[in-house]
N, C-alpha and C positions, 0 to 999 in steps of 0.2 A: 700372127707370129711374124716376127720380124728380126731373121739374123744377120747378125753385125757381124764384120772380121773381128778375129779375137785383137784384144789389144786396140781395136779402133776406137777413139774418144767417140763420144755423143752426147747434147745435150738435150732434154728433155725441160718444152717450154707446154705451161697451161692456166689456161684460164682461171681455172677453180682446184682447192686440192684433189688430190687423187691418188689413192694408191697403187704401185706401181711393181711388178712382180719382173726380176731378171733371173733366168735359171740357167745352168751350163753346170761345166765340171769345173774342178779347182785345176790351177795347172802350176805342176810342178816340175817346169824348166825354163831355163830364160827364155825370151822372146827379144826377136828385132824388132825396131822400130821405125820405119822407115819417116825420118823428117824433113819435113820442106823448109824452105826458108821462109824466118819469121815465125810465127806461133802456131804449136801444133797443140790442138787439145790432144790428150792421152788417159787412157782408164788404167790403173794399175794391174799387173800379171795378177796378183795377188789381191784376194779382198780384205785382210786384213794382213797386220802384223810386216810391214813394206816400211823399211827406212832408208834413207841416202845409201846408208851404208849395204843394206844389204841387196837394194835393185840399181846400184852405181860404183859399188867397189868404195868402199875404206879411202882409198887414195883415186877415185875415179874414175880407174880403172877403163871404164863401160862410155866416159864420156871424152870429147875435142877438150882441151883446159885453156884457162887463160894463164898469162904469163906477167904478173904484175899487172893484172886489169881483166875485165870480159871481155875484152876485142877475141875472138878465135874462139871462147867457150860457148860449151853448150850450156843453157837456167834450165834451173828446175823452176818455176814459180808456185808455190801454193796459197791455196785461197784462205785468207783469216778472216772472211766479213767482210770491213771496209776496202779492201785491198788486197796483196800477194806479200808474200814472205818468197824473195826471191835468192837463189843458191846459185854456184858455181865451183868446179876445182879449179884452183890455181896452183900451178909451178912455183911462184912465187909471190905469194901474200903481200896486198899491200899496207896489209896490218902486222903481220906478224914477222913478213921476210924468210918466211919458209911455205912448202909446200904443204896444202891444205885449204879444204873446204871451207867456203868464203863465204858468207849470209852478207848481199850488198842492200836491200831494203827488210825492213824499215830503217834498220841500223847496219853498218858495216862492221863487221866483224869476223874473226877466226870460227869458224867451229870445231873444235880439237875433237868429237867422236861425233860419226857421223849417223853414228846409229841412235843417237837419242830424237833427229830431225824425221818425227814419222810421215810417210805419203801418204794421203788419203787416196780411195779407188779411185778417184778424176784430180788430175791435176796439168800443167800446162809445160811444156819445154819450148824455149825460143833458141831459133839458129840462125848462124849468119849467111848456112850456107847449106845447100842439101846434106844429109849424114843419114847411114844407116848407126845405133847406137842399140846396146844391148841391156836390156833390162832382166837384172836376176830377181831371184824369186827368196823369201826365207823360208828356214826349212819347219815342219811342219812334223812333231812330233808325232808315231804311229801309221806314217805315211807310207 
């Protein structure tokens, strides 16, 4: 057995498949996030049912934003396969010219709700600069 801080990333690397059993409770309140500069792997609070919107706030509430670009914000990056689908809020969109959640790879583009962008339980945030940032939780009917 081997405990991890809640909220701490980790990657599990092996030779041959294997299956792999993680147990705990569900946690249902935000969590800090303490980040370093450059890339933080992160596990989501939540295991499932986690989107921009609800572990980053609607308007980003929870994260550093950029202002007409990434320079100051904090990504979200997630993993699609080949690559990352990486996020940001901006103050002021360089697509759109108002403030809102900003997908800069594959494509730049607005995301007008931020809740349709779901997290998976690992995903990566990059900072320019250390940040504590807060990750909420969604709610979880019968809880």
């Amino acid at each position: 057995v081997i405990k991890l801080p809640y909220a701490a990333g980790f990657l599990i690397v092996a030779e041959n498949p294997r299956d792999v059993v993680l147990a705990g409770e569900l946690k249902n309140a935000p969590t800090e996030l303490d980040l370093a500069t450059g890339f933080n792997f992160v596990s989501a609070v939540a295991p499932v049912g986690t989107n921009l919107a609800t572990a980053f706030g609607a308007a980003g509430q929870n994260l550093r934003h950029g202002n007409f670009g990434t320079t100051g914000s904090d990504q979200v990056w997630i993993f699609n396969g080949p690559g990352y689908h990486k996020y940001y809020y901006d103050d002021l969109s360089p697509n759109g010219f108002a403030a809102s959640w900003v997908q800069i790879e594959p494509v730049s583009q607005d995301i007008p709700d931020a809740s349709v962008i779901a997290i998976p339980v690992g995903y990566l945030m990059v900072s320019e600069t250390p940040a504590v940032v807060t990750e909420g939780v969604p709610s979880y009917p019968g809880l």
